[in-house]
C-alpha positions as CSV (number, residue, x, y, z in Angstrom):
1,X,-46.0,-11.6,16.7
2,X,-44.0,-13.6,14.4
3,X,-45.1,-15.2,11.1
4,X,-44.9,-18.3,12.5
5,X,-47.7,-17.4,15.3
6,X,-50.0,-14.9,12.9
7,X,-50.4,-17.5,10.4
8,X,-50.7,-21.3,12.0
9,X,-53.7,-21.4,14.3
10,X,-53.0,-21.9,17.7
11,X,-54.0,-25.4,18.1
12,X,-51.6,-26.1,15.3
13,X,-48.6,-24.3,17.4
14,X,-49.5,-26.7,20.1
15,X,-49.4,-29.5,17.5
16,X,-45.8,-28.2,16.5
17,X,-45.0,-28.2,20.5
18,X,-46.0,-31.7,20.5
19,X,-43.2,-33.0,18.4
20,X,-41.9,-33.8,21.8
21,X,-38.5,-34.6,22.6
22,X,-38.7,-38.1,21.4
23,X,-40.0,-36.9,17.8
24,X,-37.5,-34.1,17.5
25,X,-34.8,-36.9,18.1
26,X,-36.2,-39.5,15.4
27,X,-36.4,-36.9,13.0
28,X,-32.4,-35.5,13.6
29,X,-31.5,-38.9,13.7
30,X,-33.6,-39.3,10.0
31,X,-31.3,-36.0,8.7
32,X,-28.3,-36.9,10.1
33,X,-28.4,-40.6,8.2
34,X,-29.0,-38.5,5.2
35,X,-25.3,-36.4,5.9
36,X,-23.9,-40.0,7.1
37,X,-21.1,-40.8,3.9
38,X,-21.5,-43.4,1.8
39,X,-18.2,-44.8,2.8
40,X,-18.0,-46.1,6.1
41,X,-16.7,-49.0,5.4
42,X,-13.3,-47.3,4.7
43,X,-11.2,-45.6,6.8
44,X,-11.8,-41.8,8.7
45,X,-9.8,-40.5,6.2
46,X,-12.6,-41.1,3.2
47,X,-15.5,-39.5,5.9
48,X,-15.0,-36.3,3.5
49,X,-15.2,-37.7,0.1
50,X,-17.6,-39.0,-2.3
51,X,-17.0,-40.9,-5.4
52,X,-16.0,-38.5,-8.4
53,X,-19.4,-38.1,-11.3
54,X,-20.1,-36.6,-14.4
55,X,-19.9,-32.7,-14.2
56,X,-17.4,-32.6,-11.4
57,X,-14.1,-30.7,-11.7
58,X,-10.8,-33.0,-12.4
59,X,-9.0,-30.7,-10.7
60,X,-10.6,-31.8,-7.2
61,X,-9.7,-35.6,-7.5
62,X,-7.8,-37.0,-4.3
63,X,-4.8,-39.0,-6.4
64,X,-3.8,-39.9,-2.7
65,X,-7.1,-41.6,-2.3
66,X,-6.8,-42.8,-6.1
67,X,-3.6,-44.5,-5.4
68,X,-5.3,-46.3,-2.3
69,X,-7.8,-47.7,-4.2
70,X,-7.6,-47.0,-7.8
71,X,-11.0,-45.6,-7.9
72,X,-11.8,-41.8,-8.5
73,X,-12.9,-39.7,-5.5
74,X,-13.5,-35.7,-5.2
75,X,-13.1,-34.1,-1.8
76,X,-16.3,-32.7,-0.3
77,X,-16.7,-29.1,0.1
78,X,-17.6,-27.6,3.5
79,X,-21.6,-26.9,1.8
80,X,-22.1,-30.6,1.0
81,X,-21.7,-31.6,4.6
82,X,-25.0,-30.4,5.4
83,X,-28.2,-31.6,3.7
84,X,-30.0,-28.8,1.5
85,X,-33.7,-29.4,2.0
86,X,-36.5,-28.2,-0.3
87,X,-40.0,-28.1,0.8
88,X,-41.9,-28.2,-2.5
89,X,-45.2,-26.6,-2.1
90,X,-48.3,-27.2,-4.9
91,X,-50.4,-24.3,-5.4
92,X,-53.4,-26.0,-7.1
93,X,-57.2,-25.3,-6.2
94,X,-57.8,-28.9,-5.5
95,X,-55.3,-27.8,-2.4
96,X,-57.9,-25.7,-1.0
97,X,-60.3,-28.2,-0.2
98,X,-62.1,-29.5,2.6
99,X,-65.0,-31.5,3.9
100,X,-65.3,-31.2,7.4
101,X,-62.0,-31.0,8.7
102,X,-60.3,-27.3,9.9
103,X,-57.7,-27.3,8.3
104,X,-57.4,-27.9,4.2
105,X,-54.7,-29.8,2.5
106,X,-53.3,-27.0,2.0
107,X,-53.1,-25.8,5.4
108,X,-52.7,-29.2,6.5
109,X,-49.3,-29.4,4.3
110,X,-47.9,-25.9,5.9
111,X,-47.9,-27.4,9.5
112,X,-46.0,-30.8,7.9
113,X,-43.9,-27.9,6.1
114,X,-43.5,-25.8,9.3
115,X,-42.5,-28.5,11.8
116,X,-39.4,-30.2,8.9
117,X,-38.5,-26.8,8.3
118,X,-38.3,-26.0,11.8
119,X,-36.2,-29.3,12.4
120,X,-33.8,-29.0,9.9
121,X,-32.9,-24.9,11.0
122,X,-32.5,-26.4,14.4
123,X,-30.4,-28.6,13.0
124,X,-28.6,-25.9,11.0
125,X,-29.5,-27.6,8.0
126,X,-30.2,-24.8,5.2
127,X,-33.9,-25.1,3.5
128,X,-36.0,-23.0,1.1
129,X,-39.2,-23.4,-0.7
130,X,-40.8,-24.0,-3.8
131,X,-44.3,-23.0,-4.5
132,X,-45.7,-24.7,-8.1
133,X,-49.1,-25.3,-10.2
134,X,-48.3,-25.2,-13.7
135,X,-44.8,-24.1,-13.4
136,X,-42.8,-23.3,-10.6
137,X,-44.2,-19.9,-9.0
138,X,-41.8,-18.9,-6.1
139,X,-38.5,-19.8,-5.3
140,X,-37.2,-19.0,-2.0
141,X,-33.1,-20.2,-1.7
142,X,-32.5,-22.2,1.3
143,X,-31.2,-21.1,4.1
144,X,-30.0,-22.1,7.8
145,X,-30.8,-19.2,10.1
146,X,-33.5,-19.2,12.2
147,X,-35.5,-16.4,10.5
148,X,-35.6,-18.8,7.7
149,X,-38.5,-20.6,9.1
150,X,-40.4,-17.1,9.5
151,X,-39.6,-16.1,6.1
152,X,-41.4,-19.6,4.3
153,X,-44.3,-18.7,6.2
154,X,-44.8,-15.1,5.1
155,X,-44.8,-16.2,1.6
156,X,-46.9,-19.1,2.2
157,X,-49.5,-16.9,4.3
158,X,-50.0,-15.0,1.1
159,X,-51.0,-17.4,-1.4
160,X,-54.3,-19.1,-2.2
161,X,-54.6,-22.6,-4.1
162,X,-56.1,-21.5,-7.1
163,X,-56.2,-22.8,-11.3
164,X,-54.8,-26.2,-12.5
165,X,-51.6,-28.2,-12.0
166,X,-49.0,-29.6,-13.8
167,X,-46.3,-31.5,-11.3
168,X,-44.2,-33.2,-13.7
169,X,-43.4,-29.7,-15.8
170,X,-42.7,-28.1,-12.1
171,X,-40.5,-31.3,-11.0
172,X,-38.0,-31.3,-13.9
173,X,-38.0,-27.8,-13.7
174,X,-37.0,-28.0,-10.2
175,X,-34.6,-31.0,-10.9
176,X,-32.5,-28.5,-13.6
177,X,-32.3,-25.5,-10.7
178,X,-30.4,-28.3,-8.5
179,X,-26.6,-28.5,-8.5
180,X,-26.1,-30.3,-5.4
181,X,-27.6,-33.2,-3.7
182,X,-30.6,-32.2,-2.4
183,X,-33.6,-33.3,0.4
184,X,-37.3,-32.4,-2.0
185,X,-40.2,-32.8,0.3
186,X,-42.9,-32.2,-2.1
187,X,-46.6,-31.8,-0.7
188,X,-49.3,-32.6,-3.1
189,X,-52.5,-34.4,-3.3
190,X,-51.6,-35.6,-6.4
191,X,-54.9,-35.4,-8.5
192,X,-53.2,-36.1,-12.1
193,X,-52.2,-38.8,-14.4
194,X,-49.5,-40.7,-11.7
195,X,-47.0,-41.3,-14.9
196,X,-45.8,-38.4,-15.7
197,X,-45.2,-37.8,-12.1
198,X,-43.4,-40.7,-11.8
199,X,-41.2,-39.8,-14.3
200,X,-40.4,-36.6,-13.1
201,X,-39.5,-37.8,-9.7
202,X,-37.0,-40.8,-11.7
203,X,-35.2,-37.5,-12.7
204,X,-34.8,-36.6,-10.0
205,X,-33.3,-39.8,-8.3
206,X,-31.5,-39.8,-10.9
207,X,-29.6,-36.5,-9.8
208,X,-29.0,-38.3,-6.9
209,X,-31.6,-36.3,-4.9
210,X,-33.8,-37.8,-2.1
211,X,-37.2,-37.0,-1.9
212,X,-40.1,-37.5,0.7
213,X,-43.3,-37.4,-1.3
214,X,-46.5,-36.2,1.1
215,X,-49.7,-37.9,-0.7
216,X,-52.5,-35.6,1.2
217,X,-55.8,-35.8,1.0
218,X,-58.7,-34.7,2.4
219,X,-60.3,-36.7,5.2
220,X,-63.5,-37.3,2.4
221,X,-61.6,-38.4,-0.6
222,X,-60.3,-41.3,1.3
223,X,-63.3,-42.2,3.1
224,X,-66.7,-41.0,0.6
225,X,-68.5,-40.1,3.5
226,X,-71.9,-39.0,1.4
227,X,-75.8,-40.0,1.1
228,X,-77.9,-39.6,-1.3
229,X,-77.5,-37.5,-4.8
230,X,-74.0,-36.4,-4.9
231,X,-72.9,-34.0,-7.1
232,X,-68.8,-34.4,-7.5
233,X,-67.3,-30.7,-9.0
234,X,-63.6,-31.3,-10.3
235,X,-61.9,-28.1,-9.2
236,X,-59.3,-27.2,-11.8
237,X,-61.2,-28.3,-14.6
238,X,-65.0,-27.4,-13.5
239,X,-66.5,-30.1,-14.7
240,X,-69.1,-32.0,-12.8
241,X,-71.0,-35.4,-12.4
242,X,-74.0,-36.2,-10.2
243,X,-74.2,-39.7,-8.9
244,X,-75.5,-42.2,-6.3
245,X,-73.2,-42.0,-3.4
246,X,-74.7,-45.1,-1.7
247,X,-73.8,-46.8,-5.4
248,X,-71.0,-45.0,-6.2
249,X,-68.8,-45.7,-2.6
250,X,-67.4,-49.3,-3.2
251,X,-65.8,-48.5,-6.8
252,X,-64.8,-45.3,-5.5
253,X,-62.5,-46.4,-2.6
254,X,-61.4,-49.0,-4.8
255,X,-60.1,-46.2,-7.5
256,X,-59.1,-44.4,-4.7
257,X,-56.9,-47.6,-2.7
258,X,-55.6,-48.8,-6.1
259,X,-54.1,-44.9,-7.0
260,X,-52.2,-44.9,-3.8
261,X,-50.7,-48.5,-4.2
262,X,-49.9,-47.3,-7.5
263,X,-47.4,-44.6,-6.0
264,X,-46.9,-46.8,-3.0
265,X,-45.3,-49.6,-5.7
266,X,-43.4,-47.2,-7.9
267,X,-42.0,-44.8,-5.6
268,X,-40.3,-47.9,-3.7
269,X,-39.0,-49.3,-6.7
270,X,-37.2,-46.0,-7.0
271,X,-36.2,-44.9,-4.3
272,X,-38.4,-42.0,-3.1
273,X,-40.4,-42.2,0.3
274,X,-43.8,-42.2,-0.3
275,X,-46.0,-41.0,3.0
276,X,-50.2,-41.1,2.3
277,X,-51.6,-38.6,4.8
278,X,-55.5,-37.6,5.0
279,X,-56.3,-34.3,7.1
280,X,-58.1,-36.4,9.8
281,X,-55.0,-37.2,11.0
282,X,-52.6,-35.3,13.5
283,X,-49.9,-34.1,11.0
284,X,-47.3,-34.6,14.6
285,X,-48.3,-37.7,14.8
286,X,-48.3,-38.4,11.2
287,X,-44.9,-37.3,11.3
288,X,-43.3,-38.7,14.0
289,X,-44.9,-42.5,12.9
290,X,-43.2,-41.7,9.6
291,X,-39.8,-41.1,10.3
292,X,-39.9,-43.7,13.2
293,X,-41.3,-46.1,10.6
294,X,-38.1,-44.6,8.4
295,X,-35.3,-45.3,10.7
296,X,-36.8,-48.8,11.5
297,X,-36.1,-49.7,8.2
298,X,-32.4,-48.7,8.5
């Protein structure tokens, strides 16, 4: 039995089964666009080069390509003709939470963590993981080969959500381990001050990353399903507040609608994807409407 199959339940290897041939084609179309050079508009013979930045060696400058077009371009090597992916993990307890549902956000965010890590090794596409709550925990270097897939698993089927968070910190620590281009899917619900957050991701746009940013939460922290006396018990902090639920509901979703549009707003002003999941939903179908939602924007 592989990691794969003694970790995911198996309605959730069904769900992965479901990304059906259509799905599986949306989302290689989705990775290839992120190979796809910046500079189609010229010739073939500028398919394998990118414009020359800050930190990159003189030495690999094209002068034929500068005498073409008196601009400064650097050959590609054969590693940045494939899409490094990162599938950024957060290890907080307010992960480990769920209402009603099966499966927690956690949980929830292996399956959306197994079936882009699947697609990318099948697309020979290397990918590794992060695992974070204060700081980054666990670094696993991306790979391409098929055991890859097996390997994030294992380490994931070992860990519990547990203590507090600090994205941001484990963000720009992430962004200074990157030398190359990179594809950061991070999977959080998010539960902090959204700024500093913010910020961190800027960095990393500003390294010229891209990055898919997984808002999940559970099924009852979008919704406020609850009667009566409610007591509400922040998980990383332990602090706790009775209230009216009938009372409380309205303001709530409010505070809850406004935090996502706040995300929503900033993330497309800079550039990073922003997808708000809830674990009532199937995370194939989540997925798929996603990226068919992403290539229908071009």
């Amino acid at each position: 039995m592989t990691a794969v199959e003694s970790y995911l339940k198996p309605e959730v290897i069904n769900q992965i089964k479901r990304l059906d041939m259509r799905a599986r084609f949306v989302v290689k179309g989705f990775l290839q666009g992120l190979h796809a050079s910046p500079f189609q508009g010229f010739s073939v013979e500028f398919s394998e080069h990118r414009r020359y930045s800050y930190g990159d060696d003189p030495q690999d400058i094209d002068w034929l390509v500068y005498a073409k077009t008196d601009k400064y371009y650097v050959k590609k090597f054969e590693a940045e003709t494939n899409i490094t992916g990162y599938l950024a993990m957060d290890l907080s307890q307010s992960m480990a939470y769920t209402y009603r549902q099966e499966l927690n956000k956690f949980d929830y965010s292996i399956c959306l963590a197994a079936a882009l890590g699947y697609l990318m090794i099948h697309q020979q596409d290397p990918v590794g993981l992060v695992t974070f709550d204060e700081e980054i925990r666990d670094f696993l270097p991306p790979r391409s080969r098929r055991s890859q897939l097996s390997t994030i698993l294992s380490r994931l089927s070992t860990l519990k959500p547990a203590g507090k968070t600090d994205i941001s910190h484990s963000l720009n620590q992430l962004a200074s381990r990157l030398k190359h281009r990179s594809l950061v899917m991070v999977f959080s619900d998010l539960l902090v001050d959204p700024e500093p957050v913010l910020e961190s991701l800027r960095r990393l746009r500003h390294g010229r990353h891209d990055i898919i940013l997984f808002h999940v939460l559970d099924e009852a922290e979008v919704t406020f399903p609850f009667a009566g006396m409610v007591e509400l018990l922040d998980p990383e902090s332990e602090q706790s507040v009775v209230v009216d639920a009938a009372g409380f509901q309205k303001d709530y979703i409010q505070e809850v609608t406004e935090f996502r549009e706040t995300y929503r707003r900033e993330c497309q002003l800079i550039g990073v994807d922003y997808v708000e999941l809830d674990t009532s939903m199937q995370f194939d179908k989540a997925l798929t409407e996603y990226l068919l939602s992403r290539r229908a924007r071009g």
